[in-house]
PDB file of the backbone (N, CA, C, O) and the ligand in Angstrom, with CONECT records:
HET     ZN  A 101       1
ATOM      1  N   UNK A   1     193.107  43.922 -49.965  1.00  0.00           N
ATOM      2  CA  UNK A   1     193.014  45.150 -49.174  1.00  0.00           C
ATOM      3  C   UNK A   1     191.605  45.288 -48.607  1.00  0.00           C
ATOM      4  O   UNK A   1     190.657  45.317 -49.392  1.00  0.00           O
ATOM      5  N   UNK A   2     191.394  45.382 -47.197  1.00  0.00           N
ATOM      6  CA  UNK A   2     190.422  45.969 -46.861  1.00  0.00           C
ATOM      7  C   UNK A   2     190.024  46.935 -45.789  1.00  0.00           C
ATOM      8  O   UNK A   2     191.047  47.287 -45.202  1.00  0.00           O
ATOM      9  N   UNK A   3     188.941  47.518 -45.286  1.00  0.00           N
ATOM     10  CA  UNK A   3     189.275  48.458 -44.212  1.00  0.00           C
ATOM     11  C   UNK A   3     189.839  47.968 -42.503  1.00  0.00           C
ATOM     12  O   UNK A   3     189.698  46.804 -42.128  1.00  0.00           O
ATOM     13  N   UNK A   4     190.170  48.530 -42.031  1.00  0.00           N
ATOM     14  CA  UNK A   4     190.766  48.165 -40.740  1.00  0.00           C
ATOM     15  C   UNK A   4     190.867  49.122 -40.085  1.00  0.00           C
ATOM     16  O   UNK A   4     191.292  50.232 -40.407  1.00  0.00           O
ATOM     17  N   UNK A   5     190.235  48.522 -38.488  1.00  0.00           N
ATOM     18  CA  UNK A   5     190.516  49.703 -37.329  1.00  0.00           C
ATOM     19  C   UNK A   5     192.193  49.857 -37.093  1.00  0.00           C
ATOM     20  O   UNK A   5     192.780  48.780 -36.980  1.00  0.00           O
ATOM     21  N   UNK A   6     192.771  50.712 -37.033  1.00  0.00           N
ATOM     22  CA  UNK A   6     193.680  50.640 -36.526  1.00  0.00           C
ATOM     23  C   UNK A   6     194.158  50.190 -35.138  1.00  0.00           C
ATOM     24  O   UNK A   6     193.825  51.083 -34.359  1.00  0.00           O
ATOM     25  N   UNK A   7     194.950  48.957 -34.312  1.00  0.00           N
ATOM     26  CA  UNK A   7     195.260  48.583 -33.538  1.00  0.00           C
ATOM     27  C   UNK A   7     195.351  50.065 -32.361  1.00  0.00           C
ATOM     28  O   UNK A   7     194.556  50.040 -31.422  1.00  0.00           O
ATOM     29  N   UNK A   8     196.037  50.928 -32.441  1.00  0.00           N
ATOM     30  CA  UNK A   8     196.513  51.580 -31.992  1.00  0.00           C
ATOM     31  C   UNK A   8     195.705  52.960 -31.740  1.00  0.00           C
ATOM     32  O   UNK A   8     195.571  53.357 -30.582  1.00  0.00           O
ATOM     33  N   UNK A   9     195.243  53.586 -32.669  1.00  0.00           N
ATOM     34  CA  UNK A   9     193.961  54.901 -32.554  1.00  0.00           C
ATOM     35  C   UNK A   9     193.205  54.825 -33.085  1.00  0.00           C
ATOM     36  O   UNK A   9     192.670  55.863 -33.476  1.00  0.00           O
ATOM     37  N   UNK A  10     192.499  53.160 -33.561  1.00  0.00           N
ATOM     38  CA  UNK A  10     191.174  53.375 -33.558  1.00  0.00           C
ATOM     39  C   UNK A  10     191.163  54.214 -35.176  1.00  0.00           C
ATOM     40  O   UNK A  10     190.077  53.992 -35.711  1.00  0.00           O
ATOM     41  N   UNK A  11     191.615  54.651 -35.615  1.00  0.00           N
ATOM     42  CA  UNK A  11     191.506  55.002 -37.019  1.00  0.00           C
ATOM     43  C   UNK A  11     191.100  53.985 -38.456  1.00  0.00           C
ATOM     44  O   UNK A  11     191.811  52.988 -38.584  1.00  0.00           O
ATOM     45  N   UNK A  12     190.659  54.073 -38.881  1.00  0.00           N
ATOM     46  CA  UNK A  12     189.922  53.315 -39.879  1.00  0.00           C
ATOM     47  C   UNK A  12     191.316  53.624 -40.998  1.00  0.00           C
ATOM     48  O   UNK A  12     192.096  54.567 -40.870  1.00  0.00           O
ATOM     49  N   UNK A  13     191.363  52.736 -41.917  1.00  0.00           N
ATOM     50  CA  UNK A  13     192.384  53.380 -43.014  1.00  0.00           C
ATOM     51  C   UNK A  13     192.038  51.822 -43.864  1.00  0.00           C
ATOM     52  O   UNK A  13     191.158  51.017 -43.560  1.00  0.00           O
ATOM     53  N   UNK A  14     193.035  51.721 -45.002  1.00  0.00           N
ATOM     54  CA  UNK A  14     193.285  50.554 -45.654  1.00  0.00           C
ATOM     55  C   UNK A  14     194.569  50.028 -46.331  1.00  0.00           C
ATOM     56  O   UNK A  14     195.224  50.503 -47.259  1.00  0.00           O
ATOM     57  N   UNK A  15     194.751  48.812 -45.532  1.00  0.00           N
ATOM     58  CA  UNK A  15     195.851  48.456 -45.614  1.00  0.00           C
ATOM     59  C   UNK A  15     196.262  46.880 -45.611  1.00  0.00           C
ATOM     60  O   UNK A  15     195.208  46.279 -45.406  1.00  0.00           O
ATOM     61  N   UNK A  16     197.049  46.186 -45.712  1.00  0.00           N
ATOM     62  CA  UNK A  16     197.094  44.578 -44.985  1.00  0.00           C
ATOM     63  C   UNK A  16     198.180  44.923 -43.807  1.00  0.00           C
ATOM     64  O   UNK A  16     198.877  43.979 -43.435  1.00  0.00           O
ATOM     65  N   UNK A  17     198.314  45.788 -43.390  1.00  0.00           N
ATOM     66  CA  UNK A  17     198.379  46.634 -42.057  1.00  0.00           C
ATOM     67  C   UNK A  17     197.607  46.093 -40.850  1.00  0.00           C
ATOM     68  O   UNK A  17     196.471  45.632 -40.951  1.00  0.00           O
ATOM     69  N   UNK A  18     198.394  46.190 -39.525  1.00  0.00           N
ATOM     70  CA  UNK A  18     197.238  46.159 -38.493  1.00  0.00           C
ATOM     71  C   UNK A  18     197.114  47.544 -37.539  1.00  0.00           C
ATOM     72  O   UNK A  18     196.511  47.561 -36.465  1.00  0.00           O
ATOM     73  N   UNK A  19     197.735  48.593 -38.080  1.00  0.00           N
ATOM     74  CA  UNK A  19     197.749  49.587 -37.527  1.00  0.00           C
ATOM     75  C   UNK A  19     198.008  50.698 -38.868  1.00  0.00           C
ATOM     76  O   UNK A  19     198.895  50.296 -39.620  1.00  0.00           O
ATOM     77  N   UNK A  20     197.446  51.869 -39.229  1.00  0.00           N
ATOM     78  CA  UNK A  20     197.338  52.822 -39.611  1.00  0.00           C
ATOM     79  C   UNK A  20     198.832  53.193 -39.855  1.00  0.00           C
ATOM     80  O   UNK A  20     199.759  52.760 -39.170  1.00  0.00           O
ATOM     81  N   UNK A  21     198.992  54.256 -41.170  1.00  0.00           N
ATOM     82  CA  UNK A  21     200.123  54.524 -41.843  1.00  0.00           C
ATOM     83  C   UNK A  21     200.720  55.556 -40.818  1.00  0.00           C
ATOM     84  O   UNK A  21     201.947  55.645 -40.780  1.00  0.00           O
ATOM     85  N   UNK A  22     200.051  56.252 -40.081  1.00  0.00           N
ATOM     86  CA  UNK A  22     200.279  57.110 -39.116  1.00  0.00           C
ATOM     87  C   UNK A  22     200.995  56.092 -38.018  1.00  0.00           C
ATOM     88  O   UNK A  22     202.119  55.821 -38.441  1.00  0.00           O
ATOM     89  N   UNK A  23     200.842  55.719 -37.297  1.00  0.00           N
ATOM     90  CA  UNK A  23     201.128  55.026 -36.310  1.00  0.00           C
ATOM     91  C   UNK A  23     202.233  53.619 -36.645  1.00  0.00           C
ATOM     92  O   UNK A  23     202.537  52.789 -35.788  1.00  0.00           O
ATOM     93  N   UNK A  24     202.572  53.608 -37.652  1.00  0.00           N
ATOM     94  CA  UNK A  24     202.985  52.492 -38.486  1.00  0.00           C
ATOM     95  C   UNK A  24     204.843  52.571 -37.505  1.00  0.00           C
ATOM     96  O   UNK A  24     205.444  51.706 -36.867  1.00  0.00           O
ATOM     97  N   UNK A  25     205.272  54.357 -37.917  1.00  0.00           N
ATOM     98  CA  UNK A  25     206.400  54.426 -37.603  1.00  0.00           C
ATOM     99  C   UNK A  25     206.832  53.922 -36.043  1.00  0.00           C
ATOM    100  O   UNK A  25     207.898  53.384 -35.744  1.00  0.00           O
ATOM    101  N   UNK A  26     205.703  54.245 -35.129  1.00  0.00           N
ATOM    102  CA  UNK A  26     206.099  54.303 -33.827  1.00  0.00           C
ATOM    103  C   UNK A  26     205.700  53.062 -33.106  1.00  0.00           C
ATOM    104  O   UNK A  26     206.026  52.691 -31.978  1.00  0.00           O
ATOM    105  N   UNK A  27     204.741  52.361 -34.197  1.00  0.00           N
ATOM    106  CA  UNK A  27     205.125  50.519 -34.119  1.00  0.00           C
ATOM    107  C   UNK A  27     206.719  50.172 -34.263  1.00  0.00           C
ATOM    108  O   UNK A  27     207.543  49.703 -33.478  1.00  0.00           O
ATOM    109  N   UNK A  28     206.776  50.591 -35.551  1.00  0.00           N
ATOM    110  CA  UNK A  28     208.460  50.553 -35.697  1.00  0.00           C
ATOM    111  C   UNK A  28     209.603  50.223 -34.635  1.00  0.00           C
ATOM    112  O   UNK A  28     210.431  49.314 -34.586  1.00  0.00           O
ATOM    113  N   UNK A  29     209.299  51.436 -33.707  1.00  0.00           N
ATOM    114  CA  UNK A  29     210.053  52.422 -33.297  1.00  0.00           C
ATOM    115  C   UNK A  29     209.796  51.195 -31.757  1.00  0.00           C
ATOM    116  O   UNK A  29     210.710  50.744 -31.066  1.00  0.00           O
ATOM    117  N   UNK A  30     208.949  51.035 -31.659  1.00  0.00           N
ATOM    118  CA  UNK A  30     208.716  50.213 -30.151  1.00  0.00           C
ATOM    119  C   UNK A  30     209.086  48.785 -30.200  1.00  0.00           C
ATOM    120  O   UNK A  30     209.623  48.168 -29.281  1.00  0.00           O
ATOM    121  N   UNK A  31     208.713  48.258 -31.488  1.00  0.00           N
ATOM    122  CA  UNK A  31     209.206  46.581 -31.882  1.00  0.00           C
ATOM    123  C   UNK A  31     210.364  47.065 -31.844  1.00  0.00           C
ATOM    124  O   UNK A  31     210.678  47.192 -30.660  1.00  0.00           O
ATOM    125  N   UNK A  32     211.473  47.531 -32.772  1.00  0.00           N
ATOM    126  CA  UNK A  32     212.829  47.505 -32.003  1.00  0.00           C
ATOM    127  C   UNK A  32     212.971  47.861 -30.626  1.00  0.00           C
ATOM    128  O   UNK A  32     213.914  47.369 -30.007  1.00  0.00           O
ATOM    129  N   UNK A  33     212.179  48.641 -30.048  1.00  0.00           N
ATOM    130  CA  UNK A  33     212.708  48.853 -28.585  1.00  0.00           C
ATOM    131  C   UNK A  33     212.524  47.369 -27.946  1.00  0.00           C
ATOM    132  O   UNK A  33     213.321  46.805 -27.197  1.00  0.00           O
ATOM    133  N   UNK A  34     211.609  47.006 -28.297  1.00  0.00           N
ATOM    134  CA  UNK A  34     211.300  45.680 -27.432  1.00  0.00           C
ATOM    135  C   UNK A  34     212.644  44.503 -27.794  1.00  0.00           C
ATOM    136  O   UNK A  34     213.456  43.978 -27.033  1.00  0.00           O
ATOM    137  N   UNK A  35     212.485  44.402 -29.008  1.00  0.00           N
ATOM    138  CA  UNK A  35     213.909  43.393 -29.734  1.00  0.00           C
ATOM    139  C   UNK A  35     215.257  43.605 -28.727  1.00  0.00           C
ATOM    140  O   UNK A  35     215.871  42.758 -28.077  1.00  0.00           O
ATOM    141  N   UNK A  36     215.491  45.149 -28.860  1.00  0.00           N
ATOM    142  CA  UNK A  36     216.512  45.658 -28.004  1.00  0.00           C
ATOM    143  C   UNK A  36     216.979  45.129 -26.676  1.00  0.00           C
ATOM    144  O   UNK A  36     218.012  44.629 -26.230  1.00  0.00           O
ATOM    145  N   UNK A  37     215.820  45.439 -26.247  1.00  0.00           N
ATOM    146  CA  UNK A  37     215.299  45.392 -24.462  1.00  0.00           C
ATOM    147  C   UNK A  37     215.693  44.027 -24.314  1.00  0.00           C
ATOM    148  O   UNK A  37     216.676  43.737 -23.632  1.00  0.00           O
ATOM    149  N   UNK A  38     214.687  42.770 -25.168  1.00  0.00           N
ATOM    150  CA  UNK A  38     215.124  41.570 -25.088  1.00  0.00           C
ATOM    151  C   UNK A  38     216.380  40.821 -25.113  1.00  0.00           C
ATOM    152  O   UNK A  38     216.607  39.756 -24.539  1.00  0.00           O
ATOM    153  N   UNK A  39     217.277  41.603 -25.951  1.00  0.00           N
ATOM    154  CA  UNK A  39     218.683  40.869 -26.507  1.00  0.00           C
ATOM    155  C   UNK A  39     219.787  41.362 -25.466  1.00  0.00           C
ATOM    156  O   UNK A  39     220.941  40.970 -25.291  1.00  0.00           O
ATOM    157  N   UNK A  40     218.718  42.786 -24.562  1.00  0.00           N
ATOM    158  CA  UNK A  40     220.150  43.012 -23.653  1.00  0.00           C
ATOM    159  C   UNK A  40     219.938  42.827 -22.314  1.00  0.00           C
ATOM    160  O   UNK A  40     220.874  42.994 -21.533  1.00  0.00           O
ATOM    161  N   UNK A  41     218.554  42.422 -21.823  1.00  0.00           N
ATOM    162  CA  UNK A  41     217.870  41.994 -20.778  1.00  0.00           C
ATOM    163  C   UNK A  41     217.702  40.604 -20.455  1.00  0.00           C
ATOM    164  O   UNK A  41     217.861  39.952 -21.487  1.00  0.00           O
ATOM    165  N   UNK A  42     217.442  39.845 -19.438  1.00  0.00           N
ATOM    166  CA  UNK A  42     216.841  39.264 -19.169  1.00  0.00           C
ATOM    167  C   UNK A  42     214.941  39.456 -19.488  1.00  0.00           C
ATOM    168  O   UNK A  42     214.172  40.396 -19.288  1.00  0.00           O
ATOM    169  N   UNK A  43     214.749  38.064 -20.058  1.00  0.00           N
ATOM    170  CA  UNK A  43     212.879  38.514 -20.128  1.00  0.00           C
ATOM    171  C   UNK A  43     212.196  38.431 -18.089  1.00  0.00           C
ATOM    172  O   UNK A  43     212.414  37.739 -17.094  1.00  0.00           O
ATOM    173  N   UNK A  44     211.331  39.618 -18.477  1.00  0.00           N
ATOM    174  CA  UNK A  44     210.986  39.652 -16.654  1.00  0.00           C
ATOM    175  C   UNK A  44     209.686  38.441 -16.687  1.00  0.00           C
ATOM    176  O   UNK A  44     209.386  37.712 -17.632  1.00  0.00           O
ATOM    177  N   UNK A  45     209.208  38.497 -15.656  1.00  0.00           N
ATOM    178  CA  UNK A  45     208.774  37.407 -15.537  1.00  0.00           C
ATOM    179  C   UNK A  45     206.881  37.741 -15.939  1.00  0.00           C
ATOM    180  O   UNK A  45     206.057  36.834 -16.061  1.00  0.00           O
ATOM    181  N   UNK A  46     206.644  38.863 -16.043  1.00  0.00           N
ATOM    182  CA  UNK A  46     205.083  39.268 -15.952  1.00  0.00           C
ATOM    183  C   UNK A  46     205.686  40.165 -17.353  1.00  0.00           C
ATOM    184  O   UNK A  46     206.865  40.362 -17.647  1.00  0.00           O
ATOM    185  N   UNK A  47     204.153  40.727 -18.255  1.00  0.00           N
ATOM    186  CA  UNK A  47     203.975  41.251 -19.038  1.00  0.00           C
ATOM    187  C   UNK A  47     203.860  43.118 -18.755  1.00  0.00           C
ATOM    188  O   UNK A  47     204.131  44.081 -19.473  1.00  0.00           O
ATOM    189  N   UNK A  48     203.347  42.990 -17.413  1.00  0.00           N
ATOM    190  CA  UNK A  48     203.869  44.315 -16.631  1.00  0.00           C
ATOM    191  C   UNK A  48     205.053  45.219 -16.588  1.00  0.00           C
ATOM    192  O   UNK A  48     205.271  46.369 -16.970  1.00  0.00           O
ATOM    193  N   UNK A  49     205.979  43.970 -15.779  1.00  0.00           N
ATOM    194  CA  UNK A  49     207.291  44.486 -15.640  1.00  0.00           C
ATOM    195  C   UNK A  49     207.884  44.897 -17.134  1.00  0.00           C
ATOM    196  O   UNK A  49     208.313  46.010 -17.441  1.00  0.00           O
ATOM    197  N   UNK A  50     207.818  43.944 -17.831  1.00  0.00           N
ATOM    198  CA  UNK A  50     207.987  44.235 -19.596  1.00  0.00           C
ATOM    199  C   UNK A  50     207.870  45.102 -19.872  1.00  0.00           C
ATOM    200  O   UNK A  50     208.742  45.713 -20.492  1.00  0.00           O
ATOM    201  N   UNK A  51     206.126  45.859 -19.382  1.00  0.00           N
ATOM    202  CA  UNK A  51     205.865  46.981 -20.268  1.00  0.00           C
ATOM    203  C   UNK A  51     206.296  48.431 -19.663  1.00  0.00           C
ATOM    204  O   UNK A  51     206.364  49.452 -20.346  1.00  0.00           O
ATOM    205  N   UNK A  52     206.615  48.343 -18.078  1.00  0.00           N
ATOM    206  CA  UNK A  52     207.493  49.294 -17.085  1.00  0.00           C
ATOM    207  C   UNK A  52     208.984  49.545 -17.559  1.00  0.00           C
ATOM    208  O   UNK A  52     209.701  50.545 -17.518  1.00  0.00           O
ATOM    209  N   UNK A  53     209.147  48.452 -17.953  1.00  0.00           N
ATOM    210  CA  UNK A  53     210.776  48.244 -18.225  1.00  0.00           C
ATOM    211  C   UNK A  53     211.035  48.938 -19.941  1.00  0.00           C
ATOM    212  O   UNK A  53     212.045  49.622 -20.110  1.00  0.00           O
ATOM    213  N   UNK A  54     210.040  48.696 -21.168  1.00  0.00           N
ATOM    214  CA  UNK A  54     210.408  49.424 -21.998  1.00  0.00           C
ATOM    215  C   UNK A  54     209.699  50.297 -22.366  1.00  0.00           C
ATOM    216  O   UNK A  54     209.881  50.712 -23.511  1.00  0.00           O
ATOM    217  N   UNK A  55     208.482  50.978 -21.419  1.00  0.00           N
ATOM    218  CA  UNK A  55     207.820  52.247 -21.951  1.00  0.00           C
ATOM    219  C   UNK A  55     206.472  51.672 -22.542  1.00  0.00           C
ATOM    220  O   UNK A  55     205.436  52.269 -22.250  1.00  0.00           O
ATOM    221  N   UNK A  56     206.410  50.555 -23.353  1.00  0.00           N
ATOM    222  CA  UNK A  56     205.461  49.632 -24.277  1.00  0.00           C
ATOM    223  C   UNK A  56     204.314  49.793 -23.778  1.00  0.00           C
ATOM    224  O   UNK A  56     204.485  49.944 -22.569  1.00  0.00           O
ATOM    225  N   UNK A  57     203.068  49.855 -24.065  1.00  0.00           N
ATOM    226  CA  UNK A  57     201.466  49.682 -23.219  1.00  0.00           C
ATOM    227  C   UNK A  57     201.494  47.939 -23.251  1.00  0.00           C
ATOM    228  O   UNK A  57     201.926  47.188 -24.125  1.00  0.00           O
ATOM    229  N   UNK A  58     201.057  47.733 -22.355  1.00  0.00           N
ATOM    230  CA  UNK A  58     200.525  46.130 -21.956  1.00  0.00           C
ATOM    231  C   UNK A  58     199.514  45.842 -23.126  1.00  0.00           C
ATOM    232  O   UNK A  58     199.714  44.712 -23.570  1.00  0.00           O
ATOM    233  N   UNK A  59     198.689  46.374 -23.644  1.00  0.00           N
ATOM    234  CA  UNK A  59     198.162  46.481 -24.887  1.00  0.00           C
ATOM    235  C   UNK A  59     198.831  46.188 -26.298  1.00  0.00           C
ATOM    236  O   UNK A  59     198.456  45.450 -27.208  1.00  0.00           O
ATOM    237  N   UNK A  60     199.829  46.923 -26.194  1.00  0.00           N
ATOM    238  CA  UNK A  60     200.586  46.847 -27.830  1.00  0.00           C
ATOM    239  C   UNK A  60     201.822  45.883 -27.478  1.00  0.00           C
ATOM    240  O   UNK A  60     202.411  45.570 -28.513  1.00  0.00           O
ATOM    241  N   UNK A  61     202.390  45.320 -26.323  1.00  0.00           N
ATOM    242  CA  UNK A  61     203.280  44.377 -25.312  1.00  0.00           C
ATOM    243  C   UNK A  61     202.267  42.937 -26.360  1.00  0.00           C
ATOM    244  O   UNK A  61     202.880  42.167 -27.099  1.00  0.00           O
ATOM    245  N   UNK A  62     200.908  42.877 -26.201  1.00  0.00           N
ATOM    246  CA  UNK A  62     200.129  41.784 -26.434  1.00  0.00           C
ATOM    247  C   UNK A  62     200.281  41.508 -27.949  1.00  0.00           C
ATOM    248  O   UNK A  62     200.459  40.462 -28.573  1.00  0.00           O
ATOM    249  N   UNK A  63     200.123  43.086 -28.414  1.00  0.00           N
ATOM    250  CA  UNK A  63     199.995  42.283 -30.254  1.00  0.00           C
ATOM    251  C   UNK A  63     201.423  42.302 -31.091  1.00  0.00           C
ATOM    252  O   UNK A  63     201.446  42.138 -32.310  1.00  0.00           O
ATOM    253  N   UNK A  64     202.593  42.517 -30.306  1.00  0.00           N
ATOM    254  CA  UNK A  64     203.789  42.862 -30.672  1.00  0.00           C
ATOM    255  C   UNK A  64     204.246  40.682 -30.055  1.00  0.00           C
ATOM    256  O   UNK A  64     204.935  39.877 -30.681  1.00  0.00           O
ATOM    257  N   UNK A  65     203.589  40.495 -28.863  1.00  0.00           N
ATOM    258  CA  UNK A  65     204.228  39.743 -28.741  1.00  0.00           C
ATOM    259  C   UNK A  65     203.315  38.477 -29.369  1.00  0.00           C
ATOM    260  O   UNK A  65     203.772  37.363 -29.110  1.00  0.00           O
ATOM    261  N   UNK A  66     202.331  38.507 -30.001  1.00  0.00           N
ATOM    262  CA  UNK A  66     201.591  37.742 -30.994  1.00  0.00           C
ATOM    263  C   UNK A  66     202.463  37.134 -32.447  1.00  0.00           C
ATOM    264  O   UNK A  66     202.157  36.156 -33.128  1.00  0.00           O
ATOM    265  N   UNK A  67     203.157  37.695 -32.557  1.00  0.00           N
ATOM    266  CA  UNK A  67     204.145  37.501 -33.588  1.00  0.00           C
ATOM    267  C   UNK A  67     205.322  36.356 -33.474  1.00  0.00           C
ATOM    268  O   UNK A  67     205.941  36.109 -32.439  1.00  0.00           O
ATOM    269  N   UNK A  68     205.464  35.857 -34.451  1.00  0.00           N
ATOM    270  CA  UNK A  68     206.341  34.412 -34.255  1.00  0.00           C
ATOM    271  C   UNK A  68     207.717  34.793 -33.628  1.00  0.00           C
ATOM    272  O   UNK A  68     208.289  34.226 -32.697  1.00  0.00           O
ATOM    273  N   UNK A  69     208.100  35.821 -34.306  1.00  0.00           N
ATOM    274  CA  UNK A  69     209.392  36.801 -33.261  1.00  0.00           C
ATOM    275  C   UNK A  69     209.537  36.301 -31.919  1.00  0.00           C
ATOM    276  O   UNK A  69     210.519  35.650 -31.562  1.00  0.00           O
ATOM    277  N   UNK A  70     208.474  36.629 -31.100  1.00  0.00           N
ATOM    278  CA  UNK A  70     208.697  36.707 -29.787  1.00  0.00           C
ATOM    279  C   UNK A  70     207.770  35.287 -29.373  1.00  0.00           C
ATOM    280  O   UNK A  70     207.273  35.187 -28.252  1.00  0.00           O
ATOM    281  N   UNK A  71     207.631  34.363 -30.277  1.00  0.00           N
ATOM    282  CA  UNK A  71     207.104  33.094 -29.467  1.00  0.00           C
ATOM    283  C   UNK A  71     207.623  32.774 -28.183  1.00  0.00           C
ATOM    284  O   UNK A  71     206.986  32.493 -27.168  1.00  0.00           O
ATOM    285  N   UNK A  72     208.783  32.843 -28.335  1.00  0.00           N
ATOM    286  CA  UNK A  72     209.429  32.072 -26.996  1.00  0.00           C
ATOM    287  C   UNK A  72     209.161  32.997 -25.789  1.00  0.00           C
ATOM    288  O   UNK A  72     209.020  32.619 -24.626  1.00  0.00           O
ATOM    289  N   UNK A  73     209.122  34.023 -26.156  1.00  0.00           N
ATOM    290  CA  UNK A  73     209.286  35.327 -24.503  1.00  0.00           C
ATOM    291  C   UNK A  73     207.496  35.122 -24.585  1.00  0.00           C
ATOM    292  O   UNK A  73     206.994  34.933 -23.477  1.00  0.00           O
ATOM    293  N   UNK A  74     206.511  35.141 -25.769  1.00  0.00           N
ATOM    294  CA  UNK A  74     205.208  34.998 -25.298  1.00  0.00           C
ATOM    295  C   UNK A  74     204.870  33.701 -24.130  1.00  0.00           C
ATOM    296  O   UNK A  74     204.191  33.866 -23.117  1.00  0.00           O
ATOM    297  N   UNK A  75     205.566  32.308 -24.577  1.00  0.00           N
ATOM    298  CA  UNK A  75     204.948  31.742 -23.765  1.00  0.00           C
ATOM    299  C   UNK A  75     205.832  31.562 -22.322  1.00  0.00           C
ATOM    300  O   UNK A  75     205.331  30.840 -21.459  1.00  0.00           O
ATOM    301  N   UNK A  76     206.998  32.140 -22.083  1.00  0.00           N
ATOM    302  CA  UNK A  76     207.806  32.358 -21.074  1.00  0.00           C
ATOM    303  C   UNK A  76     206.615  33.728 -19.826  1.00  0.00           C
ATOM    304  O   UNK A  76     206.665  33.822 -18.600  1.00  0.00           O
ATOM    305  N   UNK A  77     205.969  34.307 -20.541  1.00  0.00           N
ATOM    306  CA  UNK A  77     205.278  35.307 -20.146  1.00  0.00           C
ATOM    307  C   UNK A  77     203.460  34.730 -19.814  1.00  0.00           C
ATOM    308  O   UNK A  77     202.570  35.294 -19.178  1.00  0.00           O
ATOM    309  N   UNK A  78     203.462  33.649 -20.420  1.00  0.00           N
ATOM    310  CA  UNK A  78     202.465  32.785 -20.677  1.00  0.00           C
ATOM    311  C   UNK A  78     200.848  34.367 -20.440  1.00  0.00           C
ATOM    312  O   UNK A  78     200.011  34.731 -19.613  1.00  0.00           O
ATOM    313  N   UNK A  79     201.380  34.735 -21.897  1.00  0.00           N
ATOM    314  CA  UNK A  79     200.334  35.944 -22.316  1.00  0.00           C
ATOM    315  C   UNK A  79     198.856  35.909 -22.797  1.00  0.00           C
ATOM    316  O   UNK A  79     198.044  36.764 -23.148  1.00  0.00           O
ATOM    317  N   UNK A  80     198.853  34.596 -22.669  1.00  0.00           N
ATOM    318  CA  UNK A  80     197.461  33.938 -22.906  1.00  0.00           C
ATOM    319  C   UNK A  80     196.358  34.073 -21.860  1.00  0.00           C
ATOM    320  O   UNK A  80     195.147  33.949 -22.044  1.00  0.00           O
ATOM    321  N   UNK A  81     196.698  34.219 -21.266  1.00  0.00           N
ATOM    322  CA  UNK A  81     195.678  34.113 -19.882  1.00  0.00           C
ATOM    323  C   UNK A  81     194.818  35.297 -19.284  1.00  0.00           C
ATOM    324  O   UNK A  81     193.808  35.263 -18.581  1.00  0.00           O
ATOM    325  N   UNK A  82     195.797  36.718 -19.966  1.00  0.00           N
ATOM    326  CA  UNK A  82     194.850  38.171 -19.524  1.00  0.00           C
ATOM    327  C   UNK A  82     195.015  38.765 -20.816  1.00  0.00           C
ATOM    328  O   UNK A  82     195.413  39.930 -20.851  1.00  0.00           O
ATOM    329  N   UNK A  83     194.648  37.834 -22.451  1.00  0.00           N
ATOM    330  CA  UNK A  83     194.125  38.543 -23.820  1.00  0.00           C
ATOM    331  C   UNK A  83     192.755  38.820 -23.640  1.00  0.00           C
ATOM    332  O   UNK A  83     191.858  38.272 -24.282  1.00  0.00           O
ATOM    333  N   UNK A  84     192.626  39.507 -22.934  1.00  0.00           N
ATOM    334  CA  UNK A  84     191.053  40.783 -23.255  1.00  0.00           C
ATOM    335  C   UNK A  84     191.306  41.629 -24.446  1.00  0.00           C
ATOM    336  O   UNK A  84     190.561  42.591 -24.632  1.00  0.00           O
ATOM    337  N   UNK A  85     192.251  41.386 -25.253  1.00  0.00           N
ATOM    338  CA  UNK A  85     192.609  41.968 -26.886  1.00  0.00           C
ATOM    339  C   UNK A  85     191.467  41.308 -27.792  1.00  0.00           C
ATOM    340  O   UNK A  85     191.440  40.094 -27.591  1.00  0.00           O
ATOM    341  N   UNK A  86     190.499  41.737 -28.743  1.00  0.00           N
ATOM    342  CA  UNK A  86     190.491  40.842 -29.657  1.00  0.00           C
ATOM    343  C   UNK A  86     191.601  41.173 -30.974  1.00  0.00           C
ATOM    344  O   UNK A  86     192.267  42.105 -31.427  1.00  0.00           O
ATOM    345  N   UNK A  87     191.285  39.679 -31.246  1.00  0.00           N
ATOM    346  CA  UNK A  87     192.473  39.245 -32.432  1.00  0.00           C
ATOM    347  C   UNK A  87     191.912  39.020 -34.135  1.00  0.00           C
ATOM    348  O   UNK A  87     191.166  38.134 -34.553  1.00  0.00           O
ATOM    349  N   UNK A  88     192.443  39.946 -34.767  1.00  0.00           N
ATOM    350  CA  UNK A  88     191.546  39.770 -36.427  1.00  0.00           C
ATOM    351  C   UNK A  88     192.747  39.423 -37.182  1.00  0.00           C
ATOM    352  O   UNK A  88     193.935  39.736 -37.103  1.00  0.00           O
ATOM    353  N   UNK A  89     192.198  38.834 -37.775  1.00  0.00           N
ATOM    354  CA  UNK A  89     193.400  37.731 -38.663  1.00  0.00           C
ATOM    355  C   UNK A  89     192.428  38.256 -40.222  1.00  0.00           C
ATOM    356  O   UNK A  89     192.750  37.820 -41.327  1.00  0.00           O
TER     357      UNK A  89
HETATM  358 ZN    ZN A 101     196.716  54.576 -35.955  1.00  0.00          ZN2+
END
């Protein structure tokens, strides 16, 4: 366990979390939207349209799609190229 900004508001807390217990749910709540979106959509072709299409910030679009989950739609989206995110492992 150690401290961590929260991904999302910047809140400090502690957790092996990457986002705060507060904000935890509406991670939740958006990774299924995205899962959703994916299984009944076509993937669009930009990380934009993605994030127009399910509400998502292009921001949390980046660390949602960092996850082995969405390997395939990350590099279909080839999301590598505008990570101005940093990444803490
Ligand atoms: Zn938070």
């Amino acid at each position: 366990m150690e401290f961590k900004k929260c991904k999302r508001c910047g809140a400090f807390f502690v957790s092996n979390n990457s986002v705060c217990p507060n904000c935890e749910p509406k991670d939740n709540l958006e990774l299924s939207k995205l899962k959703g979106f994916l299984t009944e959509n076509e993937c669009p072709n930009s990380i934009e349209t993605l994030a127009s299409s399910t509400g998502i910030s292009v921001k949390n679009l980046n660390r949602f799609l960092a996850k082995e989950d969405f390997s395939s739609v990350a590099s279909k989206l080839d999301i590598n190229k505008n990570s101005n995110i940093s990444v803490q492992l």
